[in-house]
KEPABA-243915 format. One record per residue (C-alpha): residue number from 1; residue in one letter; x, y, z. Coordinates in nm, 2 decimals. Example, Ala and Ser with C-alpha at 12.3 -4.5 7.8 and 13.67 -1.06 7.14 Angstrom:
REM residues 2
resi = 1	resn = A	xx = 1.23	yy = -0.45	zz = 0.78
resi = 2	resn = S	xx = 1.37	yy = -0.11	zz = 0.71
REM end
This chain:
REM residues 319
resi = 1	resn = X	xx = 12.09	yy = 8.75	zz = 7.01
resi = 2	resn = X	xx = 12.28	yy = 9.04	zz = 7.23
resi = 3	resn = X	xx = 12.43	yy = 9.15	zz = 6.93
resi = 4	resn = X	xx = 12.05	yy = 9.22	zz = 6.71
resi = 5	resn = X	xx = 12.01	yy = 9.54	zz = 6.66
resi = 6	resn = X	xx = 11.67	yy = 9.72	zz = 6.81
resi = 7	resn = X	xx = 11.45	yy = 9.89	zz = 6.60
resi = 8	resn = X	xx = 11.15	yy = 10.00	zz = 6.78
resi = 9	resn = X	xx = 11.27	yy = 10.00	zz = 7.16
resi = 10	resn = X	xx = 11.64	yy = 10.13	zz = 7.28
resi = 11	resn = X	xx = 11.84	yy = 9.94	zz = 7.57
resi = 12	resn = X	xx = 12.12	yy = 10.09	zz = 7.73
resi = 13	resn = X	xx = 12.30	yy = 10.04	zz = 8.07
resi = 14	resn = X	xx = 12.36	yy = 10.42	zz = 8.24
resi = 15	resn = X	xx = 12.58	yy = 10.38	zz = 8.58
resi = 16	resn = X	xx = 12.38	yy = 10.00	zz = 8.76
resi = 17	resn = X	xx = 12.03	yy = 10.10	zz = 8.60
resi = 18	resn = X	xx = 11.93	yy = 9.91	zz = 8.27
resi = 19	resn = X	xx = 11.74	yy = 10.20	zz = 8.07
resi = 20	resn = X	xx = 11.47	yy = 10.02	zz = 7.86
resi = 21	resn = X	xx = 11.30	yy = 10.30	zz = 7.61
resi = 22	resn = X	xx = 10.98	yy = 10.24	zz = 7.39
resi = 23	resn = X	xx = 11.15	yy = 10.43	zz = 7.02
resi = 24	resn = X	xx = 10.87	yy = 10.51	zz = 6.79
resi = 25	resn = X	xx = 10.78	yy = 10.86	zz = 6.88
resi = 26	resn = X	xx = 10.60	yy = 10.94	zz = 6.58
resi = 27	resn = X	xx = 10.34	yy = 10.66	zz = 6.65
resi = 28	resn = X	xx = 10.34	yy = 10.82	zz = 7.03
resi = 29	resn = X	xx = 10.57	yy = 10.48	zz = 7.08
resi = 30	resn = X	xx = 10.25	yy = 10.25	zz = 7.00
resi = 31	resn = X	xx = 10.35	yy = 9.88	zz = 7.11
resi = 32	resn = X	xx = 10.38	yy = 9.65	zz = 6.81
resi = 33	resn = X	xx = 10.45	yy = 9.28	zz = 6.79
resi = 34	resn = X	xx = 10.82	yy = 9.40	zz = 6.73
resi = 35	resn = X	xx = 10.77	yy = 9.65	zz = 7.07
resi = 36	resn = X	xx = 10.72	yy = 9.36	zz = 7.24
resi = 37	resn = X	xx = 10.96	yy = 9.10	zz = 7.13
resi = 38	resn = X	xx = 11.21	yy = 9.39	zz = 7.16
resi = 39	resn = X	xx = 11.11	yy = 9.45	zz = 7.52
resi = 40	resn = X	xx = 11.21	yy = 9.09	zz = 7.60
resi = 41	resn = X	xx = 11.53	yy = 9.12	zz = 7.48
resi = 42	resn = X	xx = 11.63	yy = 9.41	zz = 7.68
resi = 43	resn = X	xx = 11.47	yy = 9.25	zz = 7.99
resi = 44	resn = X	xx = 11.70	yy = 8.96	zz = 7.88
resi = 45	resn = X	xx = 12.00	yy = 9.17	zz = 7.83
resi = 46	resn = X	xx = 11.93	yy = 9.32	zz = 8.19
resi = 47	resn = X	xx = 11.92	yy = 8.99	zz = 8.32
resi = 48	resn = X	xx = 12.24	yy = 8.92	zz = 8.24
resi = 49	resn = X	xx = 12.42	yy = 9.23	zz = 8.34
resi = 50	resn = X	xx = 12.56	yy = 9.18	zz = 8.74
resi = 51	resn = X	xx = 12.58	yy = 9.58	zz = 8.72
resi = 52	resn = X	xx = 12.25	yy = 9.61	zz = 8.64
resi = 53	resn = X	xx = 12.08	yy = 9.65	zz = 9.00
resi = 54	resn = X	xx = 11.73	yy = 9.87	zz = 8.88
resi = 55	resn = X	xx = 11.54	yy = 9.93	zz = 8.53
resi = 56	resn = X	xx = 11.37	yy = 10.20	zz = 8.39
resi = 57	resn = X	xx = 11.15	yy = 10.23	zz = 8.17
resi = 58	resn = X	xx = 11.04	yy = 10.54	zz = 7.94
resi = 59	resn = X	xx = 10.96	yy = 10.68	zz = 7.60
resi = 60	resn = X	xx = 11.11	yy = 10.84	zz = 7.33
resi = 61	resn = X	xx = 10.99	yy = 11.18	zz = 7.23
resi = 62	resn = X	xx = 10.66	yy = 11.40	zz = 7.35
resi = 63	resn = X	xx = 10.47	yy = 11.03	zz = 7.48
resi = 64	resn = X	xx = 10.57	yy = 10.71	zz = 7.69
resi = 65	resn = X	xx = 10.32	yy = 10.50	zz = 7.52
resi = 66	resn = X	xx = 9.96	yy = 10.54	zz = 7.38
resi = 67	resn = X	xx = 9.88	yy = 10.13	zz = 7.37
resi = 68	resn = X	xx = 9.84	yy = 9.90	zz = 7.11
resi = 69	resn = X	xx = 9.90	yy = 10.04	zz = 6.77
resi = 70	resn = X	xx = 9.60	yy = 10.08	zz = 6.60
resi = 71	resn = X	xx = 9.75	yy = 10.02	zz = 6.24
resi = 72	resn = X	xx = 9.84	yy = 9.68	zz = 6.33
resi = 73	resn = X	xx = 9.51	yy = 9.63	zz = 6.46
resi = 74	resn = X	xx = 9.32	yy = 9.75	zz = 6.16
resi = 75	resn = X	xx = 9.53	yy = 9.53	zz = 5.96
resi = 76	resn = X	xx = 9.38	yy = 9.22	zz = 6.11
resi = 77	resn = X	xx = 9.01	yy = 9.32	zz = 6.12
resi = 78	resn = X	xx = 8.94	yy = 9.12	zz = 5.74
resi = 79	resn = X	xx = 9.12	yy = 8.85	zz = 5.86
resi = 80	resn = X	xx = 8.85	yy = 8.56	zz = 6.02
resi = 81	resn = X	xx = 9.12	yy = 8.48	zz = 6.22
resi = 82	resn = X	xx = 9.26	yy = 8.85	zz = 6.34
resi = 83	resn = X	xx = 9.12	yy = 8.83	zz = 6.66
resi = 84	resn = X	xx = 9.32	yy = 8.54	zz = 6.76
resi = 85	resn = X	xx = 9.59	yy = 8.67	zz = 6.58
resi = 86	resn = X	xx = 9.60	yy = 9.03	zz = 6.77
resi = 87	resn = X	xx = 9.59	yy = 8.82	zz = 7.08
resi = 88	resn = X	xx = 9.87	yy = 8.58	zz = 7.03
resi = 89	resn = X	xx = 10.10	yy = 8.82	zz = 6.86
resi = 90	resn = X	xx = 10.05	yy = 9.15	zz = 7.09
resi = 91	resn = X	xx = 9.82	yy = 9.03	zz = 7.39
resi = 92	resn = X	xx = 9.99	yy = 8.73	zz = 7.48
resi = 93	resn = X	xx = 10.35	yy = 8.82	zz = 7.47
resi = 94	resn = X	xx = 10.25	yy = 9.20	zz = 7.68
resi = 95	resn = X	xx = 10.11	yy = 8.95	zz = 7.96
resi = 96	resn = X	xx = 10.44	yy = 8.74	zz = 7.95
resi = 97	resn = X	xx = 10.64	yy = 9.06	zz = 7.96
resi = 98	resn = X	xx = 10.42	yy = 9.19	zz = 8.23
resi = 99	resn = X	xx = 10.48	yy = 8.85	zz = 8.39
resi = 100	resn = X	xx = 10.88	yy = 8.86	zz = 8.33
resi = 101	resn = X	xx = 10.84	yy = 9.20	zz = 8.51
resi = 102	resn = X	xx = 10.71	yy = 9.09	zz = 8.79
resi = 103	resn = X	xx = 10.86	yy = 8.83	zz = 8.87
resi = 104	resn = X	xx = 11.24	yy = 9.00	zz = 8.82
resi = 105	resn = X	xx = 11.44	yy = 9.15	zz = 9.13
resi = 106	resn = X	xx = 11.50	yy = 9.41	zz = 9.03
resi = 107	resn = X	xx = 11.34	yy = 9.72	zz = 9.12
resi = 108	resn = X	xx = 11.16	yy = 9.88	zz = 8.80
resi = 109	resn = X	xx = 11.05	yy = 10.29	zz = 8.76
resi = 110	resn = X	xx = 10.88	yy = 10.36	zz = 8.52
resi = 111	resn = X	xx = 10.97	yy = 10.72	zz = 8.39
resi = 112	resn = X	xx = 10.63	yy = 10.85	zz = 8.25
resi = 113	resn = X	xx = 10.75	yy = 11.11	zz = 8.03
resi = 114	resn = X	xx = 10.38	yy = 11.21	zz = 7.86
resi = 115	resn = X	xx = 10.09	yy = 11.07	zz = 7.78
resi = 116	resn = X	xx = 10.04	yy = 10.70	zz = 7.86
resi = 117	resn = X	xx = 9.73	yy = 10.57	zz = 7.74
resi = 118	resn = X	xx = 9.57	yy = 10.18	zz = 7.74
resi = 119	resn = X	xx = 9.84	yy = 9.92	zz = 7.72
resi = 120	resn = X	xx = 10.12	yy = 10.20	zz = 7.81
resi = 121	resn = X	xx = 9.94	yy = 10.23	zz = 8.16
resi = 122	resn = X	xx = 9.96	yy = 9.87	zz = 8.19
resi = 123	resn = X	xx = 10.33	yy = 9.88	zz = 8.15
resi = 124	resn = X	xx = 10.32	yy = 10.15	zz = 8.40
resi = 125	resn = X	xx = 10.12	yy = 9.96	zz = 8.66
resi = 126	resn = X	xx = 10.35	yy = 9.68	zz = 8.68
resi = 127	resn = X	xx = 10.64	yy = 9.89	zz = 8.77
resi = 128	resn = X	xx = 10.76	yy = 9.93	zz = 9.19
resi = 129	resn = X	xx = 10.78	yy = 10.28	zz = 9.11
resi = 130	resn = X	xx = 10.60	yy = 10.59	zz = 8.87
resi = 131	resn = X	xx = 10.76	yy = 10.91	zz = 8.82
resi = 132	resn = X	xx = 10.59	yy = 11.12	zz = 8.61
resi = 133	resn = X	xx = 10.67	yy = 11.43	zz = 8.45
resi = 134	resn = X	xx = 10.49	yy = 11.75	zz = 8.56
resi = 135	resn = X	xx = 10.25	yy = 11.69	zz = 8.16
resi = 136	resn = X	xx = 10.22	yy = 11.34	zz = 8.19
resi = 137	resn = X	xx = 9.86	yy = 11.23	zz = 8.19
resi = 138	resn = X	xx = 9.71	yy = 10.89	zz = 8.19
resi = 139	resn = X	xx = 9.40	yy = 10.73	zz = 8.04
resi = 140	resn = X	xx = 9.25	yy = 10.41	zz = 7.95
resi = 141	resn = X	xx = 8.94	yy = 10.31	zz = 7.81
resi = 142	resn = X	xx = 8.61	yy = 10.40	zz = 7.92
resi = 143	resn = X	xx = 8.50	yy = 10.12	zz = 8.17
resi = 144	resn = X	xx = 8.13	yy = 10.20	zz = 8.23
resi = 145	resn = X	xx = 8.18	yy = 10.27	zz = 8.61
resi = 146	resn = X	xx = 8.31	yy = 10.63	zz = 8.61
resi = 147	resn = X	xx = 8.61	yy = 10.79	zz = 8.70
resi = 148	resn = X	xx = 8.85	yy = 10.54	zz = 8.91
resi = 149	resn = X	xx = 8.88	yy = 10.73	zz = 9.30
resi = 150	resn = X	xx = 9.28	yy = 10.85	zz = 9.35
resi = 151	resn = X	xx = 9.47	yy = 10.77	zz = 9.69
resi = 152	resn = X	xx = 9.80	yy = 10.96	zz = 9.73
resi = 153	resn = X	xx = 10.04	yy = 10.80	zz = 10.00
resi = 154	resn = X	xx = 10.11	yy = 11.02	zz = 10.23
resi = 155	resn = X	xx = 10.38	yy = 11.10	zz = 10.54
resi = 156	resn = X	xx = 10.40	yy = 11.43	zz = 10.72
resi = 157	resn = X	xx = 10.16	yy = 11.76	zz = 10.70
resi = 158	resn = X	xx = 10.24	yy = 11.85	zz = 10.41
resi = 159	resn = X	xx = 10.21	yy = 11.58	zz = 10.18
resi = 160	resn = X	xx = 9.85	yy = 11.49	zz = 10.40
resi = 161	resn = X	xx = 9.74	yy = 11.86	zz = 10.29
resi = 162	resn = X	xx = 9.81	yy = 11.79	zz = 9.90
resi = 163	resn = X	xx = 9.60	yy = 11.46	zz = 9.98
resi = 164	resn = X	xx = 9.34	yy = 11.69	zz = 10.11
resi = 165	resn = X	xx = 9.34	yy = 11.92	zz = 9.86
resi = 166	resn = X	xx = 9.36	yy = 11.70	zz = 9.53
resi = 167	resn = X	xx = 9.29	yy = 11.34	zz = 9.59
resi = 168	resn = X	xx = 8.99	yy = 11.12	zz = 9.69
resi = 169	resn = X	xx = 9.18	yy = 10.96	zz = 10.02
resi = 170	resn = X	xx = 9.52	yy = 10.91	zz = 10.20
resi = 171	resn = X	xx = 9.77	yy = 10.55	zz = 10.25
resi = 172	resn = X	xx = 9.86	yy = 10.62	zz = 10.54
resi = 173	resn = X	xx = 10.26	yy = 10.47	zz = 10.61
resi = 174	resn = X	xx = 10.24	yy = 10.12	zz = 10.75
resi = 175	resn = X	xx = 10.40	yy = 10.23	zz = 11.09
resi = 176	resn = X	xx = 10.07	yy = 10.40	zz = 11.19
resi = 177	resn = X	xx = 9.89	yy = 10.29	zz = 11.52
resi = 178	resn = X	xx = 9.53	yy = 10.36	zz = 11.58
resi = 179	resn = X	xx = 9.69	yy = 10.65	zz = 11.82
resi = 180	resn = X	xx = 9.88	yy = 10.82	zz = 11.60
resi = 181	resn = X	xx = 9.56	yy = 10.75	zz = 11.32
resi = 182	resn = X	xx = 9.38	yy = 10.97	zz = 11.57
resi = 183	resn = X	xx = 9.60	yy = 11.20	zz = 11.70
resi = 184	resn = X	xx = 9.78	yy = 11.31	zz = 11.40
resi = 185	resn = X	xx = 9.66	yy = 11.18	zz = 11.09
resi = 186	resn = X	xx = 9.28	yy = 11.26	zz = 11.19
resi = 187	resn = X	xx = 9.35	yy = 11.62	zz = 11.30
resi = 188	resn = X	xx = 9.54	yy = 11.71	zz = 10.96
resi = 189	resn = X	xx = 9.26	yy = 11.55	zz = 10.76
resi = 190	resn = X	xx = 8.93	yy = 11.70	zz = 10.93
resi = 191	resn = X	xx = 8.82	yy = 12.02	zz = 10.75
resi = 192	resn = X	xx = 9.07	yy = 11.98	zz = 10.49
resi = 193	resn = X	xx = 8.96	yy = 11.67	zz = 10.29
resi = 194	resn = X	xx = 8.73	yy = 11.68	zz = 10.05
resi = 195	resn = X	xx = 8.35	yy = 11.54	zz = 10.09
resi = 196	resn = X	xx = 8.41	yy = 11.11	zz = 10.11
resi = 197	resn = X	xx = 8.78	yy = 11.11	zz = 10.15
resi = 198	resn = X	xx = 8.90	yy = 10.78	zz = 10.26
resi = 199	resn = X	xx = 9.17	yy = 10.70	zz = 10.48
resi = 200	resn = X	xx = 9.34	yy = 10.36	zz = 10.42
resi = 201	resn = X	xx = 9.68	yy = 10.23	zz = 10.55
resi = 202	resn = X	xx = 9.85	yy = 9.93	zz = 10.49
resi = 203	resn = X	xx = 9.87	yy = 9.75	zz = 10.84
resi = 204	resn = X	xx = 10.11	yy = 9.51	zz = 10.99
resi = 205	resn = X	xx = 9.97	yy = 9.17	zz = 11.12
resi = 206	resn = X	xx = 10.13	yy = 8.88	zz = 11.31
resi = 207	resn = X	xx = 9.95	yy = 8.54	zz = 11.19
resi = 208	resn = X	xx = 10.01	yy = 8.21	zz = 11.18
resi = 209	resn = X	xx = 9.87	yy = 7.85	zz = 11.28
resi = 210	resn = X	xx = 10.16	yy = 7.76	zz = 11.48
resi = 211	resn = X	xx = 10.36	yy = 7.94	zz = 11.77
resi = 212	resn = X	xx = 10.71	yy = 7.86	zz = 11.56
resi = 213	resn = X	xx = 10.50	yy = 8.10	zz = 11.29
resi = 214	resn = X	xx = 10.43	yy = 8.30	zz = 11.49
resi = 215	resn = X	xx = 10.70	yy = 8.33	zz = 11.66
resi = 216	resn = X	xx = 10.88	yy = 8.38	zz = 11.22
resi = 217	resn = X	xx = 10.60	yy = 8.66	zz = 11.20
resi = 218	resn = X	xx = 10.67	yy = 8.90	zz = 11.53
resi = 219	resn = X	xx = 11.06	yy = 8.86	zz = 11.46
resi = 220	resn = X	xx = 10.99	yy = 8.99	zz = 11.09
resi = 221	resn = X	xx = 10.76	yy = 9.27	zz = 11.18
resi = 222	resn = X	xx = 10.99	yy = 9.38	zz = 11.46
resi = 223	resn = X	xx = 11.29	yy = 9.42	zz = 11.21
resi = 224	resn = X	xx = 11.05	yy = 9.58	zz = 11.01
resi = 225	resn = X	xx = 10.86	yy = 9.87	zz = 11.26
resi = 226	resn = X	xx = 11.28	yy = 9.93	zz = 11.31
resi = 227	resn = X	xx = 11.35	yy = 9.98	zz = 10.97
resi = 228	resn = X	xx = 11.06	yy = 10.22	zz = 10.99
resi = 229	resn = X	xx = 11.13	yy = 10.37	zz = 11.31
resi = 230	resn = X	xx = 11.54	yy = 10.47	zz = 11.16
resi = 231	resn = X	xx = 11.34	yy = 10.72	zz = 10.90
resi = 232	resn = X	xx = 11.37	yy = 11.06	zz = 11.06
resi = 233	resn = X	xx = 11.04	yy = 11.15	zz = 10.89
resi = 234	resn = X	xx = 10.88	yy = 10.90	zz = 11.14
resi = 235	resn = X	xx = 11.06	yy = 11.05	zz = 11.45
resi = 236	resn = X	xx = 10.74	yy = 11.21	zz = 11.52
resi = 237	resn = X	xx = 10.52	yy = 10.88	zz = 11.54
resi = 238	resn = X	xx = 10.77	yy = 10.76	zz = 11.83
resi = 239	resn = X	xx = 10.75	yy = 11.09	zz = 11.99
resi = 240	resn = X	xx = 10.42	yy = 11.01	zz = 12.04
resi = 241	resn = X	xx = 10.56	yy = 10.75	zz = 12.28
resi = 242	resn = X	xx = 10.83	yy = 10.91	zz = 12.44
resi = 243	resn = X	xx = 11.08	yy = 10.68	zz = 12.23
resi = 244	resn = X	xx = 11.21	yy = 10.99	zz = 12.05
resi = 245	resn = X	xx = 11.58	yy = 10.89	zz = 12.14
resi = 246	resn = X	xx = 11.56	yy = 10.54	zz = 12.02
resi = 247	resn = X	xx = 11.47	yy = 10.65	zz = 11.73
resi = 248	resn = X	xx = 11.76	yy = 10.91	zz = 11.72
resi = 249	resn = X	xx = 11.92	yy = 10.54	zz = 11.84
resi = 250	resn = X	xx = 11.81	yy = 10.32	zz = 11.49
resi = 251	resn = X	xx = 11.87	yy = 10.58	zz = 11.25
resi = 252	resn = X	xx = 12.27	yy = 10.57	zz = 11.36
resi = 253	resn = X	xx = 12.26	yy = 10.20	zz = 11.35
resi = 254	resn = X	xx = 12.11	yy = 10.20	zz = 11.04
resi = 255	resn = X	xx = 12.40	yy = 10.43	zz = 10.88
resi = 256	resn = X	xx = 12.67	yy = 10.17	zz = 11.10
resi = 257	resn = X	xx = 12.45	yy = 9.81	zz = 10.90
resi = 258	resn = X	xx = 12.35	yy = 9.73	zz = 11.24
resi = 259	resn = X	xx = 12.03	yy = 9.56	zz = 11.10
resi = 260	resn = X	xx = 11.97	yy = 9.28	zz = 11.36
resi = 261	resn = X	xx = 12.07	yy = 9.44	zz = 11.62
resi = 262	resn = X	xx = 11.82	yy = 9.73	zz = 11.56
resi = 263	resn = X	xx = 11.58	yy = 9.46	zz = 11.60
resi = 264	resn = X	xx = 11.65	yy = 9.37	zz = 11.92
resi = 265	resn = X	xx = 11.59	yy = 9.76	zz = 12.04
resi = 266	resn = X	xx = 11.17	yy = 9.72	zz = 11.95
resi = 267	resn = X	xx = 11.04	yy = 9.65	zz = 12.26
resi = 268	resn = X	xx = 10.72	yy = 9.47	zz = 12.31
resi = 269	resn = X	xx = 10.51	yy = 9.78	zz = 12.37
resi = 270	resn = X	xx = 10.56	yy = 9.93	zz = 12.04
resi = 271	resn = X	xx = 10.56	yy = 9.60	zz = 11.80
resi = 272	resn = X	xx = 10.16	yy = 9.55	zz = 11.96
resi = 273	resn = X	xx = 10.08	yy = 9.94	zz = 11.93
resi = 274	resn = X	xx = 10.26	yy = 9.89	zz = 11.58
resi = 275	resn = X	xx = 10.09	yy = 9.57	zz = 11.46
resi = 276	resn = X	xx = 9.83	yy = 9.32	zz = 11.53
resi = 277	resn = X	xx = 9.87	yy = 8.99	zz = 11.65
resi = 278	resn = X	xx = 9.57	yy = 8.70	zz = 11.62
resi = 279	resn = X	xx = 9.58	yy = 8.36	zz = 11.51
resi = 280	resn = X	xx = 9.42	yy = 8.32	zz = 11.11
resi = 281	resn = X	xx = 9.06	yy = 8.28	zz = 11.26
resi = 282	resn = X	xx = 9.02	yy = 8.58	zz = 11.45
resi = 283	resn = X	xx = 9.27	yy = 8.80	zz = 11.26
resi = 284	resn = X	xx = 9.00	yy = 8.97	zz = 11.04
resi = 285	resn = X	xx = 8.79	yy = 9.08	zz = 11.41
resi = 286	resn = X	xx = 9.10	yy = 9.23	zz = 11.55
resi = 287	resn = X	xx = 9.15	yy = 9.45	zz = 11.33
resi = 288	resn = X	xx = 8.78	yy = 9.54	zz = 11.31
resi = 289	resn = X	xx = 8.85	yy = 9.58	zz = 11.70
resi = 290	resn = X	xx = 9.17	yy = 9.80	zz = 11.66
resi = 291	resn = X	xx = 9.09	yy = 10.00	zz = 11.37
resi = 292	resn = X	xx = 8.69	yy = 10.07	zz = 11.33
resi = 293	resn = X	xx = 8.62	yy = 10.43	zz = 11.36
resi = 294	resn = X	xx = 8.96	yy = 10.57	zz = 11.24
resi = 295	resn = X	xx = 9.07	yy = 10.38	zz = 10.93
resi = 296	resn = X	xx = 8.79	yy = 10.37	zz = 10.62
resi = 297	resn = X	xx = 9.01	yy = 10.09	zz = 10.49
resi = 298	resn = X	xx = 9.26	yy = 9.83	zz = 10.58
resi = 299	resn = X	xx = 9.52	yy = 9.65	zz = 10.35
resi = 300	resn = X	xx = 9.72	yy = 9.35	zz = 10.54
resi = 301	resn = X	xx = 10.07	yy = 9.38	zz = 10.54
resi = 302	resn = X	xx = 10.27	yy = 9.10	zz = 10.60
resi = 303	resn = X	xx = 10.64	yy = 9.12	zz = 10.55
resi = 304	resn = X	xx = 10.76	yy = 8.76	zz = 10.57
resi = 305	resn = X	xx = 10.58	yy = 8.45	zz = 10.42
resi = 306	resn = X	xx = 10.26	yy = 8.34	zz = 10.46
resi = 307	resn = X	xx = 10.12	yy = 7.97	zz = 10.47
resi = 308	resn = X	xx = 9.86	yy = 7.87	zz = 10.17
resi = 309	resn = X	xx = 9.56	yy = 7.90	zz = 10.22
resi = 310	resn = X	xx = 9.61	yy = 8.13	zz = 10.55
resi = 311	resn = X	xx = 9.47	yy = 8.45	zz = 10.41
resi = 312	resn = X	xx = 9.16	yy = 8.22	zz = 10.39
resi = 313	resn = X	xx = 9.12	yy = 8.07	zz = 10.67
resi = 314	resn = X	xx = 9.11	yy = 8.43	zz = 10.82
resi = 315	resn = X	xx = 8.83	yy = 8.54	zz = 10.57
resi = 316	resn = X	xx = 9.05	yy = 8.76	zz = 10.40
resi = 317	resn = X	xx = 9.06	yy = 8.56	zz = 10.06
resi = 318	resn = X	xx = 9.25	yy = 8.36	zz = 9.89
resi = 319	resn = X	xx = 9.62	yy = 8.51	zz = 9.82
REM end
């Protein structure tokens, strides 16, 4: 009911963002059967705000979250059936929330406000974005296969220096040719990075089994490399092709709304140096062709939707 009052979790609506906050601090805001069950209600309560166009979600006091409380745990260890009892009243529900999440549109941040620990990072990893106070850490349980390797995502010289300098490898920005791989993002990485950094970058493709999808795919990549291209923090990438002006060109139409017509302005040349096109079968080769040598690793980006069973058929697994 909207009117039940919350006892372990907080909700309240602060301009359009629905602020969701985990409220037992002295347990380092340890989720409980009643953490959960409260969590759903204020994901309901967004749900049914029209103002409410983002959520955040944080903790009360010094931590965010440090998992499942152990008290409630303990409490069902005599039990012959506390096993299945910790799962249906705490595992369970956490996946259906994390589920909810997922599936809602609106954005989610999560606000990581100290230490997050176990089933607090798993709250965390299903947000859209993390911001993380400057003594936030994060920690999970040892998994038996070492330390997990950190990737920072990464635009501009500066921000590929602090990937140099603290991380195990770069993401790369999606509008990121094999030129501009080798000509900029190569340069500011050699000497700098430390011993097995890994560059990675999520790349567009054009698929499809049909010319109609294909035809759905290139008009949904272009709109997006002009999206891209309006950023002034990616002038640079279309300097590299003399197309400074037009993107002096999108970013005013992007301030005017002038979405479709932006992406008319890509023109051929770019949307191939941009993304790469190949029926399902031969997709997987073409981007071995394009990309071996200057990207460690590729993640498929495809920004419009895909057939079942295509990722497949291109040997890229199922999706």
């Amino acid at each position: 009911m909207p009117d039940q009052p919350f006892t372990q979790v907080s909700y309240a609506r602060r301009d359009e963002a629905g602020w969701i906050t985990l409220d037992r601090p002295a347990q380092r805001n340890a989720l409980t059967p009643v953490v959960i069950a409260e969590l759903h209600r204020a994901l309901d309560l967004a749900g049914q705000d029209p103002a409410v166009r983002a959520l955040v979600i944080t903790g009360a006091g010094p931590a965010f979250c440090a998992g499942a409380d152990l008290g409630y745990f303990q409490s069902l260890l005599d039990a012959d059936d506390g096993c299945e009892r910790f799962v249906a009243g705490l595992l369970r529900p956490l996946g259906d929330f994390l589920a909810r999440r997922r599936a809602s549109p609106a954005p989610v941040i999560a606000a990581v406000n100290g230490a997050c620990a176990a089933g607090g990072l798993e709250l965390v990893l299903c947000c859209d974005l993390i911001v993380a106070a400057a003594g936030a850490t994060f920690t999970d349980a040892p998994s038996g296969v070492g330390e997990p390797r950190v990737l920072l995502a990464a635009v501009g010289p500066r921000m590929t220096a602090a990937a140099c300098a603290v991380a195990d490898g770069l993401i790369a920005h999606p509008l990121t040719s094999r030129r501009v791989a080798q000509e900029q993002l190569r340069p500011r990485i050699a000497g700098a990075a430390r011993p097995g950094f890994e560059l990675s970058c999520p790349v567009l493709v054009i698929t499809g089994r049909s010319e109609a999808e294909l035809d759905e795919a290139r008009t949904a990549v272009r709109r997006q490399i002009a999206f891209y291209a309006s950023t002034p923090a990616y002038r640079s990438v279309l300097e590299l092709y003399q197309a400074g002006d037009l993107a002096d060109r999108l970013r005013a139409m992007s301030r005017a709304g002038e979405w479709d017509a932006m992406t008319d302005l890509i023109p051929d040349d770019l949307l191939r140096e941009f993304s790469v096109e190949a029926p399902a079968g031969s997709l997987a080769g073409t981007l071995h062709e394009r990309f071996d040598g200057v990207l460690d690793r590729i993640m498929i980006y495809a920004p419009y939707p895909v057939p079942g069973g295509l990722w497949a058929e291109a040997g890229l697994g199922a999706a």
